[in-house]
N, C-alpha and C positions, 0 to 999 in steps of 0.2 A: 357248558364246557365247549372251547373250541376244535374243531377235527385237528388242529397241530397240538394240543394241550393232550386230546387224547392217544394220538399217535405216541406222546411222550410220555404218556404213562404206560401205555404198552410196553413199550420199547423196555423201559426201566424194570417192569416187569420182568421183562424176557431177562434183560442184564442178571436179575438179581434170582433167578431159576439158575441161569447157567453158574452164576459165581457160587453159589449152591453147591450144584451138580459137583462140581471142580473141589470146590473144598471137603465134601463126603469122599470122591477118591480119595484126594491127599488123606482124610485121616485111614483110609479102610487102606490104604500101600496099593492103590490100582496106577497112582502115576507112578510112571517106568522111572527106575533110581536112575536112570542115567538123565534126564530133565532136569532132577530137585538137584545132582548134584552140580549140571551146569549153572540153574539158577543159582545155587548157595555161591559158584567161584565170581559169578560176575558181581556177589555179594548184596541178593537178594534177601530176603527173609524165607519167605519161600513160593510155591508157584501160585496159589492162590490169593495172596499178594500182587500178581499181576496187576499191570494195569488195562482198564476197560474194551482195550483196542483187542484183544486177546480173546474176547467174547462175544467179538461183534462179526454181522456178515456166516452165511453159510456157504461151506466150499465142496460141489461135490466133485467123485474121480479122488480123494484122498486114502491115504491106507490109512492116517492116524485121523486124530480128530481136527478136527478148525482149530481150535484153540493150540495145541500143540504146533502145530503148521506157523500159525502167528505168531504165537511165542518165539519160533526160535528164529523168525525172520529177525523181531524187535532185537534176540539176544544177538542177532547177527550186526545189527546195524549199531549193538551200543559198543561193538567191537572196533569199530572204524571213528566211534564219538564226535562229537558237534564240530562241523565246519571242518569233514574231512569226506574228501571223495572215496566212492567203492565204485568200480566198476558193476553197469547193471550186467552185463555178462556171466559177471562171476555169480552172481546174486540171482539170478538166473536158471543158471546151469545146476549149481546147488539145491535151490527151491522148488524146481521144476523136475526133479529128478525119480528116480525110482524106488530112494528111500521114503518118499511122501505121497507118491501121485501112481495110481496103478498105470501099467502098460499101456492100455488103451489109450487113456487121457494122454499120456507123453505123446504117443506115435500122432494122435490128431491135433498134438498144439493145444488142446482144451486147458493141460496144466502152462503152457505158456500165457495163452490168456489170461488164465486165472490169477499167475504173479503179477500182470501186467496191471490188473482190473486192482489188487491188493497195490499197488507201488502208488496209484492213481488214488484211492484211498487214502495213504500213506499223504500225500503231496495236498490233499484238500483239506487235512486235519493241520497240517501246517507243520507235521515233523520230518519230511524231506525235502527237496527238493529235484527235479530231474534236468540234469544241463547234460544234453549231448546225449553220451552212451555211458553218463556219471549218475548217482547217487549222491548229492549232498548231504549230510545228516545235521538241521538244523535245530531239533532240539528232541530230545527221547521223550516218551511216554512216562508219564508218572505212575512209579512203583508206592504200593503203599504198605506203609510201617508196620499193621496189620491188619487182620481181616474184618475189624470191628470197624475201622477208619475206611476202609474203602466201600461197603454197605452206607457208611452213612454218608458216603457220595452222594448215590443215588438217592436221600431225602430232598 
């Protein structure tokens, strides 16, 4: 086995702990209803349904978890939809703020970088783009139908 092959099973490993992890809250009610019911208006199935971008990457300086954090960036950006600028400011300002990132992290820019480091992310997967002080959104993350179908990604 090669160290890239293995790296990739790790990896899927970890994917498939955390999508796990995610799906035991949703059924025990530990995701906060005001998540599931954003998820449900943007007309989702629901959060564990996510798509994989949502589990990847750890972010510390957060109040909530990474995943939530991700989540509502993607729900943010499917709000502006393909081939439609956002301002990175706004997207910014929102992300970086004190409903997600404690005090500290704000005051030293840590949560600044860390949207910056996630947008740059975002742009190497190929679902944004960054022009100027814009946000392109060139194609959304794949939500899946349910949580049997998105497990057997990962085979």
């Amino acid at each position: 086995m090669t160290e890239q092959s293995e790296e990739i099973l790790i990896n899927k490993k970890i994917l498939f702990k955390q999508a796990n992890a995610l799906q035991k809250d949703l059924l025990l009610k530990r995701v906060p209803t005001e998540i599931c019911r954003l998820v449900y208006k943007h007309r989702h199935i629901n959060v564990a349904c996510g798509p994989w971008i949502i589990h990847q990457g750890t972010q510390a300086g957060l109040k909530t978890t990474n995943w939530h954090w991700r989540l509502m960036i993607i729900l943010e950006l499917e709000e502006f939809d393909q081939d439609n600028l956002c301002p990175v400011s706004y997207l910014s300002k929102k992300f970086t703020s004190d409903k997600y990132f404690y005090e500290r992290s704000i005051e030293s820019q840590f949560a600044k970088h860390a949207f910056l480091k996630l947008l740059q992310e975002l742009v190497e997967k190929g679902i944004i783009d960054l022009k100027l002080s814009y946000v392109l959104v060139k194609k959304l993350p794949i939500w899946f139908e349910n949580y049997q179908q998105k497990l057997f990604f990962l085979r």
